[in-house]
C-alpha positions as CSV (number, residue, x, y, z in Angstrom):
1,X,26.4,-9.7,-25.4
2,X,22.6,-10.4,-26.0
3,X,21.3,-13.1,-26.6
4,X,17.9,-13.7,-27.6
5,X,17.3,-17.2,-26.8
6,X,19.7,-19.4,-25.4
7,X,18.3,-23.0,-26.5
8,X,19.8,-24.9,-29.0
9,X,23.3,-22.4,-29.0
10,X,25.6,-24.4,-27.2
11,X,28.5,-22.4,-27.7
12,X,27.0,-19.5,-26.2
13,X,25.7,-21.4,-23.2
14,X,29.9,-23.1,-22.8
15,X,31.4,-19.3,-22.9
16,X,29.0,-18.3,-20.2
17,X,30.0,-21.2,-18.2
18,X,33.6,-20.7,-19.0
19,X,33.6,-17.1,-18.3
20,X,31.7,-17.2,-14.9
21,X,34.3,-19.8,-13.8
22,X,36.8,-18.1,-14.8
23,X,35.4,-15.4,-12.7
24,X,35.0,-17.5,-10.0
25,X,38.3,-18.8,-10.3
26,X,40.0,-15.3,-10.8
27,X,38.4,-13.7,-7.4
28,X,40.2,-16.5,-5.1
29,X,37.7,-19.4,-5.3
30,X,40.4,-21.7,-6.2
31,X,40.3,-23.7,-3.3
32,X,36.3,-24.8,-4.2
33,X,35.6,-28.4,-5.0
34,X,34.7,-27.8,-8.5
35,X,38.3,-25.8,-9.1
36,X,39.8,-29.2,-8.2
37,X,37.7,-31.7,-10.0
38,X,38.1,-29.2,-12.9
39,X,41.8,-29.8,-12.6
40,X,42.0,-33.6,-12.0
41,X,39.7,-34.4,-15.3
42,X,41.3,-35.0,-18.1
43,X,41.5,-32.5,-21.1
44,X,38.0,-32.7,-23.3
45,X,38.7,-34.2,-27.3
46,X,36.7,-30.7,-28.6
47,X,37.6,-27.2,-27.3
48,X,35.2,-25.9,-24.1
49,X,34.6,-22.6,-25.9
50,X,34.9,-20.0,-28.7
51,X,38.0,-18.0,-30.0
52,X,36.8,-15.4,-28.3
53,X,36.9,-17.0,-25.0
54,X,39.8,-18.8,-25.4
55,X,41.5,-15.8,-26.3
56,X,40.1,-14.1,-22.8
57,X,41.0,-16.9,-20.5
58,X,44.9,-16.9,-22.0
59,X,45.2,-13.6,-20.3
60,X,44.2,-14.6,-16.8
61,X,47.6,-16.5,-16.9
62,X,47.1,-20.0,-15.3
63,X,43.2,-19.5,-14.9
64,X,43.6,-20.8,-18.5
65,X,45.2,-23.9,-17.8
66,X,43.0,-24.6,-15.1
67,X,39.5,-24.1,-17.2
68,X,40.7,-25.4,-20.9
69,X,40.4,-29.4,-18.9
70,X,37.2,-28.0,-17.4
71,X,34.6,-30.7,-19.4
72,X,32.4,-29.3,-21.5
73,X,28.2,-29.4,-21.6
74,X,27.4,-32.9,-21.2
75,X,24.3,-34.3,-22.8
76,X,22.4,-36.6,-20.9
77,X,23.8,-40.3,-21.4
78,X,20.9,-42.6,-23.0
79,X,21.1,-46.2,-21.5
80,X,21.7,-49.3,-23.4
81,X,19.4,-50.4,-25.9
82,X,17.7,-46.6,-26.1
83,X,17.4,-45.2,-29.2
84,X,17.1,-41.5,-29.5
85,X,13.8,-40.3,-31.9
86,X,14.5,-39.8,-35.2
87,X,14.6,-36.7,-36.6
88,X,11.1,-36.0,-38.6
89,X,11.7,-35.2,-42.4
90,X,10.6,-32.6,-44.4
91,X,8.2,-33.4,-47.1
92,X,10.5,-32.1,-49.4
93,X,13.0,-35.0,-48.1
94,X,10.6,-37.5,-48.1
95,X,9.9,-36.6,-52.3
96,X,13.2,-36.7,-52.4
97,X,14.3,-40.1,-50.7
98,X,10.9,-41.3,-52.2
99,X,12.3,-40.9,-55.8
100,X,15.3,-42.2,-55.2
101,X,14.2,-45.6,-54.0
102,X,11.8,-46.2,-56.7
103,X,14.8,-45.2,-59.0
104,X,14.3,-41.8,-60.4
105,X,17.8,-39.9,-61.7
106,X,18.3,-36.6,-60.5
107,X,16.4,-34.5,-63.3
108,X,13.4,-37.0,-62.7
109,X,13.1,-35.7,-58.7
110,X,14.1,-32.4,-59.5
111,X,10.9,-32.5,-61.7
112,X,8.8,-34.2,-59.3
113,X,9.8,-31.0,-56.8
114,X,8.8,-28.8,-59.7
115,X,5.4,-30.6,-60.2
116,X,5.1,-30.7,-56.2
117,X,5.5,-26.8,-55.5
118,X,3.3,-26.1,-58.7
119,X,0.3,-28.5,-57.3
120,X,0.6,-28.1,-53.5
121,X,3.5,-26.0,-52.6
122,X,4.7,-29.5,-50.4
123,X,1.1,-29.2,-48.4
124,X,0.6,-32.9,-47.6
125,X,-2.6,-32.2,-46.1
126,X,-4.0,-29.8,-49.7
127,X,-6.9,-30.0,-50.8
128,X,-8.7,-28.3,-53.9
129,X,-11.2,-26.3,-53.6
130,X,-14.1,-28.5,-54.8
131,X,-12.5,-31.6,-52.7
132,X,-12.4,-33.4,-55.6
133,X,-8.1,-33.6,-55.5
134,X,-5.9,-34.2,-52.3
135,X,-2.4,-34.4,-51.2
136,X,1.2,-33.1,-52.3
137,X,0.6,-34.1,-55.8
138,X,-3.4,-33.6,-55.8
139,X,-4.6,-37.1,-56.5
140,X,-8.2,-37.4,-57.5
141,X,-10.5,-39.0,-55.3
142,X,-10.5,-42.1,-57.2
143,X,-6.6,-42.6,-56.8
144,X,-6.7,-41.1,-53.0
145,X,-10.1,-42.4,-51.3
146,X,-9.6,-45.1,-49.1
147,X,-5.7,-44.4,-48.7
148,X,-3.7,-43.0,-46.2
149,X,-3.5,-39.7,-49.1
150,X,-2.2,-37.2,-46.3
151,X,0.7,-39.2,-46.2
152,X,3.6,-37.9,-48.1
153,X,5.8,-41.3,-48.8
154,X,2.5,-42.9,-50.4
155,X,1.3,-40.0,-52.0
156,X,4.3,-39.8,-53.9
157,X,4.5,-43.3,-54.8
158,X,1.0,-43.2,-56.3
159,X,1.9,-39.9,-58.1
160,X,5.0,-41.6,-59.4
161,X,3.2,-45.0,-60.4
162,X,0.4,-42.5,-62.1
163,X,2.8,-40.4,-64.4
164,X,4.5,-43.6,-65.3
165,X,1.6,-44.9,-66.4
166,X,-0.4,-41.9,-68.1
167,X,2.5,-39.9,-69.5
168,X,5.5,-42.7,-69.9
169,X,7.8,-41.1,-66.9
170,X,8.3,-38.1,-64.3
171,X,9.5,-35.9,-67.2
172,X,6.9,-36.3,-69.8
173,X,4.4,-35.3,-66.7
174,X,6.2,-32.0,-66.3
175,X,6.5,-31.1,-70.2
176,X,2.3,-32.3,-69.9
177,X,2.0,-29.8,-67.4
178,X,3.8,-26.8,-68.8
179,X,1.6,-27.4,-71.8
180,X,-1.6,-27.2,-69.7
181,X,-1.2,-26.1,-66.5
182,X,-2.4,-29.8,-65.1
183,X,-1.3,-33.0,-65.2
């Protein structure tokens, strides 16, 4: 089998661990510490391994029953009152989750993406060319200076508050734009 990289495959990483002990156990290292606390822990809630592996270690005979209680990759336990870091959004999400809470339907956000890709292509950081526009949705510098522009939760608000107030709503923005290639 090769594998490229093993970080972030798990399954690969449990049928390499479940095949080498199964080699261990096969070649008469039964008697080791690890074969016996693999025995005396209870069976795991998921399986340890893939088909593939499962399928392998049912023909070793009792090797099979000895290695399905084995426990599986264990993530390191966080301690009370840790929370793990959450997982960064995309801008793409942030639009999305954006509209939603300032109470656009579906057609709306899907034409504040369109608007998005046409402007920026979801480049928080865009700038145009004569630094006169900024951000996802290319604010002028009067609606951007001073504000935190790069970011893509508040440059969406703005964007949202400004077609709401130029063009009537997210839609009429987008029909404005296929007209003349701005908004």
């Amino acid at each position: 089998m090769k594998v490229r990289s093993l970080k972030g495959s798990y399954s690969v990483v449990r049928g390499l661990i479940t095949f080498s002990l199964a080699g261990a156990l096969a070649c008469g290292a039964a008697a080791t510490p690890l074969a016996a606390s693999a025995e005396a822990t209870p069976p795991p809630a998921t399986s340890v391994g893939s088909a593939e592996t499962s399928a392998s270690m049912a023909t070793t005979g009792s090797v099979a029953a000895t290695l399905t209680s084995a426990p599986a990759i264990m993530t390191p336990p966080v301690a009370p009152g840790v929370k793990r870091p959450a997982r960064k959004l995309t801008a793409r999400q942030i639009i999305a989750k954006t509209g939603r809470e300032r109470g656009l339907s579906k057609a709306e956000i899907s034409a504040l993406m369109w608007i998005c890709r046409r402007e920026s292509n979801f480049h928080p950081t865009s700038e145009s060319r004569n630094g006169l526009y900024h951000g996802l949705f290319q604010l002028n510098r009067g609606m951007a200076g001073g504000h935190p522009w790069k970011d893509p939760a508040w440059n969406t608000k703005r964007a949202i508050k400004y077609m709401r107030g130029r063009y009537g709503g997210v839609m009429r923005a987008k029909a404005f734009w296929v007209a003349h290639h701005w908004y």
